[in-house]
N, C-alpha and C positions, 0 to 999 in steps of 0.2 A: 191908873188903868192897868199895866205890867201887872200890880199884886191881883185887882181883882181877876186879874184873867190865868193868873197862876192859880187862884183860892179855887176858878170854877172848873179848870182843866184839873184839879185835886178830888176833888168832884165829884167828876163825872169817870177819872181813875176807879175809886174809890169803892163809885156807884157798878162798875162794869167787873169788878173784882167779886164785889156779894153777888153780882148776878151769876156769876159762872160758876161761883165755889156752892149755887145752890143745890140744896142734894135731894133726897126722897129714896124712904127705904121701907118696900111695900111684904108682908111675910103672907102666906096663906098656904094651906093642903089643896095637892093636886096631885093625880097620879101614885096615888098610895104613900104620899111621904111630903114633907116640908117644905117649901121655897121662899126662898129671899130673893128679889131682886135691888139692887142700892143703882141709882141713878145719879149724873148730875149733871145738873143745867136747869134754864129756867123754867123750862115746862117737864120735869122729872115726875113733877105726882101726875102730871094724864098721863105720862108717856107709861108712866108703870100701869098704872091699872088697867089701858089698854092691850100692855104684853099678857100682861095676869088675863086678859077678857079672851084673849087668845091662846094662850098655855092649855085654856080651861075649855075651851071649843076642841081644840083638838084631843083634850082628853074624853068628850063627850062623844068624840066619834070612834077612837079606839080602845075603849075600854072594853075588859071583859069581862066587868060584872055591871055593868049598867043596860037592864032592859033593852033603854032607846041605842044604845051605840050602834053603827053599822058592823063594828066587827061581832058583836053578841047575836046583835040580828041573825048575821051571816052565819056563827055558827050552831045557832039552834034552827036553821031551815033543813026541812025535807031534802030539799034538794038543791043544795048551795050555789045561790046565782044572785047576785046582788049590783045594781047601780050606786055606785057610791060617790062618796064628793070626791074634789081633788086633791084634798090635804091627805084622806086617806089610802087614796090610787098611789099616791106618790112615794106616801113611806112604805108599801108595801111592795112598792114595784123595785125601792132599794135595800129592801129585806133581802127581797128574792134573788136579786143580782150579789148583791154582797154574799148570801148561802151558795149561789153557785161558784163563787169566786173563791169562796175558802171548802171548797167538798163539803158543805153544811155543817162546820164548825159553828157557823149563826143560822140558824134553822127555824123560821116562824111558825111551823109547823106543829112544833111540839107539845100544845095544850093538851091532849090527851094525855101523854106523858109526867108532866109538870101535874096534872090534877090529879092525878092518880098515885102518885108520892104527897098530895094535901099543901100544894104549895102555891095552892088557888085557894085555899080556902082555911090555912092551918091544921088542918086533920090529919096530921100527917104519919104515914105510915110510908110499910117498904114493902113494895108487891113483888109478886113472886116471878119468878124466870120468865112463865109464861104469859104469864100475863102483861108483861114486858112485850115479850117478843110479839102477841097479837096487837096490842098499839103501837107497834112501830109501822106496823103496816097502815098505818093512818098518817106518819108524818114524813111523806115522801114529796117536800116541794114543789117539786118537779112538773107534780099534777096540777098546782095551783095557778089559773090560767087570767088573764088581763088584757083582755079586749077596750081598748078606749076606758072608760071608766065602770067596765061588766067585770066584776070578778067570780070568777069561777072555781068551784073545787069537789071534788068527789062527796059521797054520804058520808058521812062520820066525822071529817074532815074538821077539823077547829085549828084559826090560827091566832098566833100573840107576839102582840108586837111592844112588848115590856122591855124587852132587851137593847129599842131602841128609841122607843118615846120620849123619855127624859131629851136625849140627843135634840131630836125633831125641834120637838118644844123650843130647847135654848133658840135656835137656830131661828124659827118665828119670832121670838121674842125682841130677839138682835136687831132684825129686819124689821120691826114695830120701832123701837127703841130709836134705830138709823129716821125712821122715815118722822119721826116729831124731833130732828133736830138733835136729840142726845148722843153726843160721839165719845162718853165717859160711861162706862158700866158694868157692873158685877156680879154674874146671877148666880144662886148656889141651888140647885135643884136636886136637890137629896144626893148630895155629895159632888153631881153634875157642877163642875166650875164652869163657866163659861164669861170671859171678859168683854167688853169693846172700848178699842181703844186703848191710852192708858189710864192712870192714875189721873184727879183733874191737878195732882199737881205737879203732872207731865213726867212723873216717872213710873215704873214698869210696876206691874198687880205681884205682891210675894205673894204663891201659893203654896201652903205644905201639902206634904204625900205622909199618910197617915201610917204610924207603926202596927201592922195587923194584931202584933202580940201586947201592945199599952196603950197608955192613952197618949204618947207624944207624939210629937212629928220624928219622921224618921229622914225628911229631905227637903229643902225648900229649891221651887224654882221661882224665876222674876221671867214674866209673859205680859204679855201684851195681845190685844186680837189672838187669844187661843181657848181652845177648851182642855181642860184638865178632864179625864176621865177615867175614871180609876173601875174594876171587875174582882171581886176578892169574896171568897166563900168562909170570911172571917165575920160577917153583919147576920146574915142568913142562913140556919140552919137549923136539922133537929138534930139529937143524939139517941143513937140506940149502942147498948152497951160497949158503951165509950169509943164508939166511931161516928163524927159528923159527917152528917148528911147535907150537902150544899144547895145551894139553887140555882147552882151554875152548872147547865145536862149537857153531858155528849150526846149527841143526836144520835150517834151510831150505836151507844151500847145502851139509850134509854134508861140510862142511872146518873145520878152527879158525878159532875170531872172530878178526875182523882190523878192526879200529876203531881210536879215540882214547884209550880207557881202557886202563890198564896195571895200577890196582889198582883196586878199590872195598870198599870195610868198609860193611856194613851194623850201623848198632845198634839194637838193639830188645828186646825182655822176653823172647822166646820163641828158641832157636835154630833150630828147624827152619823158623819163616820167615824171620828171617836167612840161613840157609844156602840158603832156595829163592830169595830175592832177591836174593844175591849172584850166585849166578850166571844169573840172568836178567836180571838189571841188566846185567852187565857183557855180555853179548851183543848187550844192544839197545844199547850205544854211548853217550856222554856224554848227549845230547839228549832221544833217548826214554828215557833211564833220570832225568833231572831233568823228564821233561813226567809220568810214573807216578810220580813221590815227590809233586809238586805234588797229584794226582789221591787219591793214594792213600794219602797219610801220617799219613791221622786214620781209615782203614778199619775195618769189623769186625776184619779180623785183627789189628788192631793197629798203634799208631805204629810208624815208624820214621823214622830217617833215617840219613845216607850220609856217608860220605868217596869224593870220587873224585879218584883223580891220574891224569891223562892221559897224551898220550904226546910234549905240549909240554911236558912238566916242569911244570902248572900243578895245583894242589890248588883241589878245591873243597867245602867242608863247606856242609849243610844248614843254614839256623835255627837247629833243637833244640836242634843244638851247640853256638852260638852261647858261654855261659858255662862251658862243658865242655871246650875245647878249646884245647890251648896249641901253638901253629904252633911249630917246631926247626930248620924248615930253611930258610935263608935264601934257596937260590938258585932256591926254586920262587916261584910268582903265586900271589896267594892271594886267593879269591872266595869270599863269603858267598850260595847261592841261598836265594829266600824264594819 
């Protein structure tokens, strides 16, 4: 009796081991670029297809080149005044707060801008002074108003919320993922890392931070429950005689940022503020984006902190990082801010 009850508790060990190590690893296009989600557990394949069925709803609602979207809707109407869903209300109400919070370092605003440099549609050119300065008068946020779920905005008005959808996305997907059981997972949303949990073999997710100038890694961290988010005008650009053009804009001078940072990775619990402090970070420049991590890195919204590599080849990680972070590349300067 002792063996047979030893063979069937081996078993059912055995049996509860494959069920947990089972995995599912779903890819598709959404949002203009790649996604992996990698799950594990026993129900991994619904639980993905249902984040994927979600990723891709939200992309139907803020897209803006798709007809049906509410934000395309919204901005090709007469006269901009739209009921929209909640998923929509939602990221755009923390657009708007996040632009007011960084002086429109992150500015939804700016599709006139953005389409007019071809970075809506790759045709891209460099408009001239003026014509600059007459669409900046179109991307003043400020005007963009949010009654319950009525959003409002002047004639001409177009807004995009590229800068932070990938973020959104993860962050549904998570919340999809959480609620069928999965407490193990990895999502890579064109380059958007976002984890839950950890490893299913209970240790920490290694993520690299990419070298702008190769193809190596230039830093690995070990996370858990975080998103990795990286903002770098090294993916996306054109050239006109031998100056790159990014697709990361200051709002204030309606041309691509041109500073000392070349990449910045934000990590934090949440992705869509990852994703709105990336690129607001990286617009305000190495300095003001280390005097706002100093100010703001124990906030309501949440901790974070930063990888930034400049454009003297020097990296610089936050504190938080401090025991998370394993430097690879030898020929950068390597500075700890506190």
């Amino acid at each position: 009796m002792q063996k047979k009850c030893f063979l069937l508790l081996l078993t059912l060990s055995v049996f509860l081991i494959s069920c947990s190590n089972s995995s599912d690893t779903l890819s598709f296009e959404s949002m203009n670029t790649f996604m992996t989600i990698k799950s594990f557990g026993k129900n991994s394949k619904q639980a993905n297809l249902l984040a994927q069925k979600e990723i891709l709803n939200l992309e139907n609602l803020i897209s803006t080149t798709n007809p049906k979207s509410e934000v395309y809707i919204l901005n090709h109407m007469e006269n901009p005044k739209l009921q929209v869903n909640a998923l929509t209300k939602d990221i755009l109400t923390y657009a708007l707060k996040t632009a007011e919070k960084t002086d429109g370092a992150l500015n939804p605003a700016l599709y006139p801008i953005t389409s007019a440099w071809g970075f809506t549609n790759e045709n891209y050119r460099i408009p001239d002074d003026k014509e600059i300065s007459e669409l900046l008068k179109l991307t003043d946020y400020s005007k963009i108003s949010i009654n319950e779920n009525l959003v409002s905005m002047p004639k001409d008005f177009m807004i995009d919320l590229g800068a932070v959808g990938k973020g959104y996305a993860g962050d549904l997907a998570i919340l999809i993922l959480k609620s069928q059981g999965i407490n193990s997972a990895i999502l890579d949303l064109g380059g958007n890392i976002q984890t839950l949990g950890k490893k299913a073999d209970g240790t920490n997710w290694s993520i690299g931070i990419k070298n702008p100038w190769g193809r190596n890694v230039i830093a690995g961290l070990q996370i858990s429950d975080k998103a990795v988010i990286t903002s770098g005008g090294y993916e996306r650009y054109f050239t006109v005689n031998d100056q790159n053009y990014i697709h990361v804009f200051d709002g204030k001078t309606g041309k691509p940022a041109q500073n000392d940072i070349t990449s910045i990775s934000i990590i934090t619990e949440k992705g869509l503020y990852g994703d709105a402090l990336s690129t607001a970070l990286f617009v305000m420049g190495k300095e003001k984006a280390l005097e706002y991590w100093r100010k703001n890195k124990n906030s309501p919204d949440g901790a974070f902190d930063m990888i930034i590599i400049s454009t003297d080849k020097k990296i610089t990680y936050t504190a938080g990082l401090e025991n998370n972070i394993q430097i690879l590349a030898d020929f950068l300067t390597v500075e700890k801010a506190n």
